[in-house]
TORKOLMAR-233110 format. One record per residue: residue in one letter; chain; x, y, z of N, C-alpha, C, O in turn. Coordinates in nm, 4 decimals, decimal comma, m for minus. Example, Ala and Ser with C-alpha at 12.3 -4.5 7.8 and 13.67 -1.06 7.14 Angstrom:
<atoms>
["a"; "A"; [1,3190; m0,5690; 0,7800]; [1,2300; m0,4500; 0,7800]; [1,3200; m0,3300; 0,7800]; [1,4236; m0,3319; 0,8465]]
["s"; "A"; [1,2850; m0,2250; 0,7080]; [1,3670; m0,1060; 0,7140]; [1,2900; 0,0030; 0,7870]; [1,3409; 0,1138; 0,8039]]
</atoms>
This chain:
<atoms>
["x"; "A"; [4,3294; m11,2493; 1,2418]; [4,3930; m11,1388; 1,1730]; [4,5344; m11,1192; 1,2279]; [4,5385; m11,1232; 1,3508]]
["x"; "A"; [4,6704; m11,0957; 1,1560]; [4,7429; m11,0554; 1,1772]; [4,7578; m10,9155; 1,2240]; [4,6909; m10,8144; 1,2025]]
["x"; "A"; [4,9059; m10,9472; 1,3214]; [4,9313; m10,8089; 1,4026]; [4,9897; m10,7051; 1,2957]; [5,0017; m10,7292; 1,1756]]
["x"; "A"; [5,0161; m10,6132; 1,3447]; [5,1207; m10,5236; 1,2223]; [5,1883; m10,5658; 1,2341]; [5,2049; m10,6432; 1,3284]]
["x"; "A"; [5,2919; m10,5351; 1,1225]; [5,4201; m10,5741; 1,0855]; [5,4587; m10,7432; 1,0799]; [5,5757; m10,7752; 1,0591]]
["x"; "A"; [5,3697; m10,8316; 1,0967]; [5,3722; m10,9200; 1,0914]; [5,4597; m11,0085; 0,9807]; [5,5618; m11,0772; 0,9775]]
["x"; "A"; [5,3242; m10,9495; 0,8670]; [5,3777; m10,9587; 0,7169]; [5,5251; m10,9293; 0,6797]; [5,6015; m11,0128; 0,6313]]
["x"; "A"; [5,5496; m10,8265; 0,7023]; [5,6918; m10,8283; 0,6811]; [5,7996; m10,8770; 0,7608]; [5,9133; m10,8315; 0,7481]]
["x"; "A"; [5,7708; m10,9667; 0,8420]; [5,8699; m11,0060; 0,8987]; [5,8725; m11,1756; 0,8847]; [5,9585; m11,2557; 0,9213]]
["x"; "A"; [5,7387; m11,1971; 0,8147]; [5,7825; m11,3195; 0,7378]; [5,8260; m11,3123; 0,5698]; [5,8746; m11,4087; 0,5105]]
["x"; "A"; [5,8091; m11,2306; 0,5309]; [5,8771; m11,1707; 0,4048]; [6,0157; m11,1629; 0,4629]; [6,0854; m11,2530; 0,4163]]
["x"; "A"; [6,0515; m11,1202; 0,5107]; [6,1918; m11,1459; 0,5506]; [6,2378; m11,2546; 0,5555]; [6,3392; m11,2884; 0,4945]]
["x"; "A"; [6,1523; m11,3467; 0,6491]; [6,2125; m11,4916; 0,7098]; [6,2255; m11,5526; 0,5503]; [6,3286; m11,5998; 0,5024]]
["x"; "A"; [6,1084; m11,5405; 0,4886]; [6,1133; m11,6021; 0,3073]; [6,2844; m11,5755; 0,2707]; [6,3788; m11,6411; 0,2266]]
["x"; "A"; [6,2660; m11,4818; 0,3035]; [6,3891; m11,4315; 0,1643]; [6,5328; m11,5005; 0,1999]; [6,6065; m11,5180; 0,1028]]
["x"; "A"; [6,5887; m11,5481; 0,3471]; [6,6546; m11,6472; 0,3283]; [6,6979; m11,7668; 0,2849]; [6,8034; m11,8092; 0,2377]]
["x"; "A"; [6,5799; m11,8169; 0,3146]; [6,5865; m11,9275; 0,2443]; [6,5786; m12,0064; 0,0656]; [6,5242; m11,9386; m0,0216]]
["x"; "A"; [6,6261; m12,1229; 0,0344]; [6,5781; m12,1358; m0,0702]; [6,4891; m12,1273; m0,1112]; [6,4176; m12,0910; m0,0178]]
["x"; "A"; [6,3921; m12,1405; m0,2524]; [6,2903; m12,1303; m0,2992]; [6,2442; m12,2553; m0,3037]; [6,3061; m12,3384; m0,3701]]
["x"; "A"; [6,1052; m12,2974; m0,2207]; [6,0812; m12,4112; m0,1856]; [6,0233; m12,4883; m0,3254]; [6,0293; m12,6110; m0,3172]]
["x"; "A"; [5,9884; m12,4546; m0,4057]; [5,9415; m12,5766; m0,5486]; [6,1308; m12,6379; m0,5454]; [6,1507; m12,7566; m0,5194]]
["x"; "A"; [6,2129; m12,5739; m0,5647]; [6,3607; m12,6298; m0,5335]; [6,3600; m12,7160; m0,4395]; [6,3659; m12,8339; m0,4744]]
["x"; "A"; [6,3530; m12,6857; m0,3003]; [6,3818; m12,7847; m0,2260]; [6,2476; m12,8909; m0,2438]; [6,3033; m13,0006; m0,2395]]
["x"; "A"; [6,1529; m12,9079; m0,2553]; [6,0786; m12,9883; m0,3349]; [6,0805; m13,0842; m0,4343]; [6,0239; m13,1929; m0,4227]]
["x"; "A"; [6,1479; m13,0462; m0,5396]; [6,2048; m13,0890; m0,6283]; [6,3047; m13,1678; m0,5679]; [6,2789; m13,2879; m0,5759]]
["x"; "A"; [6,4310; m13,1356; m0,4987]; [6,5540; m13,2224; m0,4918]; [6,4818; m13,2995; m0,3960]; [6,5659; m13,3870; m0,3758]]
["x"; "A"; [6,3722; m13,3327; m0,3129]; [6,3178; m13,4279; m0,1893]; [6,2830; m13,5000; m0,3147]; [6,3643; m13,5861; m0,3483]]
["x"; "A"; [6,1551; m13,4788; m0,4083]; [6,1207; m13,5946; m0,5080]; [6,2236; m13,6691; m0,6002]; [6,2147; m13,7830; m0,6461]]
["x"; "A"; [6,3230; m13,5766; m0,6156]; [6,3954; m13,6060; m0,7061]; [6,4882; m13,7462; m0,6052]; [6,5117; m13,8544; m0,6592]]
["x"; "A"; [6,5249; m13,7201; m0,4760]; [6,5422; m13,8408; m0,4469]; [6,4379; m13,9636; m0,3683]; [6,4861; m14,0591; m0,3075]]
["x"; "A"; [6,3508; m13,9498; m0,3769]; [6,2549; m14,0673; m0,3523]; [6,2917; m14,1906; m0,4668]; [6,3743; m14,1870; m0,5580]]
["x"; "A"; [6,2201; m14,2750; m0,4358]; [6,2398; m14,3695; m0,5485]; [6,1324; m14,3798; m0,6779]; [6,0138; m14,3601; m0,6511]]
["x"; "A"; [6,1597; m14,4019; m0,7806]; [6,0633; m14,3617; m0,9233]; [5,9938; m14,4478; m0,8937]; [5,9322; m14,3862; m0,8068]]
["x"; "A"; [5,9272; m14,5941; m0,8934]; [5,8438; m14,6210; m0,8962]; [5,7653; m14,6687; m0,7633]; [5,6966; m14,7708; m0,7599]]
["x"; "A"; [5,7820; m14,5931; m0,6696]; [5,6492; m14,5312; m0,5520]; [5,6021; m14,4041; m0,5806]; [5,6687; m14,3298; m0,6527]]
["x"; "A"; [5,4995; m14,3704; m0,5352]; [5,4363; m14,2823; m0,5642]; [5,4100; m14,2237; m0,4648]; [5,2922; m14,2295; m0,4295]]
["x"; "A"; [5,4958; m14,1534; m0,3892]; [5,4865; m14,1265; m0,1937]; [5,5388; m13,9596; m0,2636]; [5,6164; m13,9151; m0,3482]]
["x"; "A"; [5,4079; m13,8966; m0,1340]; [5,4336; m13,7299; m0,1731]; [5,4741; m13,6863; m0,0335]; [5,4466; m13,7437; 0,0719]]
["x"; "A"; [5,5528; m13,5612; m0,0530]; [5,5789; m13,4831; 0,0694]; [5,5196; m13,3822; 0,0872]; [5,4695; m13,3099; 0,0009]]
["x"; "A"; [5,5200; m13,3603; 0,2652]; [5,3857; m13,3191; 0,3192]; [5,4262; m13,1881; 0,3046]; [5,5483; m13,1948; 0,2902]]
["x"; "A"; [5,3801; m13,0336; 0,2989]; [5,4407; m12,9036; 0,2799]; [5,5615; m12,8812; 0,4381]; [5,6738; m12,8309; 0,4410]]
["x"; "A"; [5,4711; m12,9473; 0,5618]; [5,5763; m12,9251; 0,6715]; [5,6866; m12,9728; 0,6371]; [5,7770; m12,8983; 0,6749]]
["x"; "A"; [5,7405; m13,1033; 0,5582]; [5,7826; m13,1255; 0,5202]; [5,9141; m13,0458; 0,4589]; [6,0308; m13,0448; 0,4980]]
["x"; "A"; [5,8587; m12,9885; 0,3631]; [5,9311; m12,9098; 0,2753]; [5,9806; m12,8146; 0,3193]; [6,0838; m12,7601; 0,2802]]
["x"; "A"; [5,9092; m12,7832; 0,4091]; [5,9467; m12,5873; 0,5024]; [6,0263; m12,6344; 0,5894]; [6,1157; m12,5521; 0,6092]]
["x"; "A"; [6,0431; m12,7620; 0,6758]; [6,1288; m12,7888; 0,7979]; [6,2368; m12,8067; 0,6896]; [6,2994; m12,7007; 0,6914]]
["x"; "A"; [6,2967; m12,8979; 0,5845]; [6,4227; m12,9401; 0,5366]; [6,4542; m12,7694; 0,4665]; [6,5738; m12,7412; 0,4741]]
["x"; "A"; [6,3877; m12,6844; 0,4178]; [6,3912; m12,5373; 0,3625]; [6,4588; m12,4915; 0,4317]; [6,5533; m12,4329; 0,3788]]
["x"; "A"; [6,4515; m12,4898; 0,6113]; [6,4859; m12,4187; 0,6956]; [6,6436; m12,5111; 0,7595]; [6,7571; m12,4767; 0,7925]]
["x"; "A"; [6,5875; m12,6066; 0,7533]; [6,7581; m12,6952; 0,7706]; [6,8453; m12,6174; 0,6866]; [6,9244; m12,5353; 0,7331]]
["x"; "A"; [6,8273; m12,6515; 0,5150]; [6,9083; m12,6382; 0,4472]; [6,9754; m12,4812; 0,4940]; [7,0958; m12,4701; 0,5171]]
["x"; "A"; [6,8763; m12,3602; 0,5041]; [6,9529; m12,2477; 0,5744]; [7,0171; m12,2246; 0,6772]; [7,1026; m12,1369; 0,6649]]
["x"; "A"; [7,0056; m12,2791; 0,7911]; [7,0854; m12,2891; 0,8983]; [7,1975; m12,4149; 0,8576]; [7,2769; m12,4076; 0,9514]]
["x"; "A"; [7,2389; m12,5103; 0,7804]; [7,3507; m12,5172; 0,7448]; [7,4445; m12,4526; 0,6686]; [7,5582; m12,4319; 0,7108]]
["x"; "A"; [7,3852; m12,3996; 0,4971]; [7,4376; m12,3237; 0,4677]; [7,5041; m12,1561; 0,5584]; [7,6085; m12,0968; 0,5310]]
["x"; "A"; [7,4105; m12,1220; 0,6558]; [7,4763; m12,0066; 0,7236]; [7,5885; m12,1109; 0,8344]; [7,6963; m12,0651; 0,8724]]
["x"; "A"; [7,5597; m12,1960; 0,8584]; [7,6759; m12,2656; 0,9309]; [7,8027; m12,3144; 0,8859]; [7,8837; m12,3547; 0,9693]]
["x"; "A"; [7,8215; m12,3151; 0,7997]; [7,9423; m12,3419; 0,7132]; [8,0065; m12,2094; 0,6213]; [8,1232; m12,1937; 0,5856]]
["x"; "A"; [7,9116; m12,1386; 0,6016]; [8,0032; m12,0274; 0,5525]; [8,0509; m11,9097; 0,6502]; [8,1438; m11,8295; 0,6408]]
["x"; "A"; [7,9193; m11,9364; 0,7799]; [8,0144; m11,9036; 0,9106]; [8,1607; m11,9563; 0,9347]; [8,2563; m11,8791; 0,9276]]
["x"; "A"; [8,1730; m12,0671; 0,9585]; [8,3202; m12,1591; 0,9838]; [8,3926; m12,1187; 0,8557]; [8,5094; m12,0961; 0,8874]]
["x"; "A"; [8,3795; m12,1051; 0,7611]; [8,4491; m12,0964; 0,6156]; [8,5160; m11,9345; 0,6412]; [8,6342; m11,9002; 0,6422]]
["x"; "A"; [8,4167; m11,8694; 0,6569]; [8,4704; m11,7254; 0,6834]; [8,5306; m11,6837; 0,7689]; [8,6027; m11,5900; 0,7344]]
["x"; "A"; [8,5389; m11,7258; 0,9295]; [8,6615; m11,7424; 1,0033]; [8,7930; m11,8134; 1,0010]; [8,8923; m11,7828; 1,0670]]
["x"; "A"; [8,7817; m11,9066; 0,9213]; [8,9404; m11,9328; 0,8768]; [8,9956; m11,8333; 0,7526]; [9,1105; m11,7893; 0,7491]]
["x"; "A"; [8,8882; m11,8050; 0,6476]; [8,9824; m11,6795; 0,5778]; [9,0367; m11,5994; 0,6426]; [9,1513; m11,5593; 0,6224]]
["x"; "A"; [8,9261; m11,5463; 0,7744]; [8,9707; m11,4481; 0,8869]; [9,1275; m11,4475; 0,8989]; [9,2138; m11,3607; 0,8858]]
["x"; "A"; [9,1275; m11,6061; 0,9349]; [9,2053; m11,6110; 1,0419]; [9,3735; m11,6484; 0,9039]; [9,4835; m11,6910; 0,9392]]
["x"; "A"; [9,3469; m11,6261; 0,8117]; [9,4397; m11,6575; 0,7088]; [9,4590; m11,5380; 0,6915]; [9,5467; m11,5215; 0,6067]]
["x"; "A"; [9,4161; m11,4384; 0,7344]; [9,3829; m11,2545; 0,6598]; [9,3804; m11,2930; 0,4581]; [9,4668; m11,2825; 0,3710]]
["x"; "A"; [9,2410; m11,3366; 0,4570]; [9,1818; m11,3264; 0,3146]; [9,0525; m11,2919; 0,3347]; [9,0029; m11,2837; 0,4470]]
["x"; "A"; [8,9828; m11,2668; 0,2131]; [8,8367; m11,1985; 0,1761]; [8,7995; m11,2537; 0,1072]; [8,7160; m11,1998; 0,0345]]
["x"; "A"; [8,8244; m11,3550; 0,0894]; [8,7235; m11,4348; m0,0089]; [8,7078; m11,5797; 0,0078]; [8,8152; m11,6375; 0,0242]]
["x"; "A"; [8,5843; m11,6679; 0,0081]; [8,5945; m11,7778; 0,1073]; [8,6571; m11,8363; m0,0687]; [8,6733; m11,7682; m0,1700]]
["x"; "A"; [8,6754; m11,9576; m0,0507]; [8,7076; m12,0639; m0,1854]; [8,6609; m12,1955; m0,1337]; [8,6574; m12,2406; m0,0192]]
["x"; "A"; [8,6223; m12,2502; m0,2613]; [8,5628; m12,4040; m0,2079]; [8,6340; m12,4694; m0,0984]; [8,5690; m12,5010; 0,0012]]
["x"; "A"; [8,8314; m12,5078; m0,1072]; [8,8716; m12,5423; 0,0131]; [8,8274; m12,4834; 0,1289]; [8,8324; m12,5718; 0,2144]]
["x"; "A"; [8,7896; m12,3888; 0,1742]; [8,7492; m12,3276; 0,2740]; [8,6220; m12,3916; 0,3638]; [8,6040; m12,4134; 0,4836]]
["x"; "A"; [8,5292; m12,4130; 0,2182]; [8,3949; m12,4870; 0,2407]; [8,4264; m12,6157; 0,2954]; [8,3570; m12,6661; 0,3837]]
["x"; "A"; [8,5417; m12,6788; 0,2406]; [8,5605; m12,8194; 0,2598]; [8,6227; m12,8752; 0,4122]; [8,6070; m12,9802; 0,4746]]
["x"; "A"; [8,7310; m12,7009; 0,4482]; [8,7468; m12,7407; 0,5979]; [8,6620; m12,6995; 0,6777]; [8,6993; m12,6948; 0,7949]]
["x"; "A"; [8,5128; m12,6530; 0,6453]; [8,4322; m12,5830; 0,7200]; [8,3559; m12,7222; 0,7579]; [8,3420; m12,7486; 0,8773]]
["x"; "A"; [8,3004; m12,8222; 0,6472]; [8,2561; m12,9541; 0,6757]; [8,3105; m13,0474; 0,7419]; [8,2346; m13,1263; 0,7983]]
["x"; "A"; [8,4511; m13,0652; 0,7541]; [8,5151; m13,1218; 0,8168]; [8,5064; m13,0830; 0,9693]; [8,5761; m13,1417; 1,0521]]
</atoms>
């Protein structure tokens, strides 16, 4: 049995991330069409959780150079020197 508050604090952790049939989808979508190889759910939840800690990692870096430009709004270049 779960502790209190448990529940909601993986309701939380959910709500960052993408919606995993998505990241699901783009893993099958690049496998190759004619194998028939499935991915495992750990799977899906470890690259789920990648994909969020990059996305917050780059729009971290993206948003300190607007900082540092004095702007408020990131723009794709921004994204692009954030990857770099």
């Amino acid at each position: 049995m779960e502790g209190p508050g448990q529940d909601g604090e993986q309701n939380m952790d959910q709500e960052k991330f993408l919606p995993i049939a998505n990241i699901g989808r783009i893993m099958k979508d690049a496998l190759p069409k004619d194998k028939e190889a499935k991915i495992a759910k750990d799977a899906r939840e470890t690259v789920q959780e990648c994909v969020s800690d990059f996305i917050s990692f780059i729009t971290s870096e993206a948003c300190e150079k607007c900082m540092n430009d004095k702007r408020r709004t990131i723009n794709g270049n921004d994204l692009i020197y954030a990857m770099r």
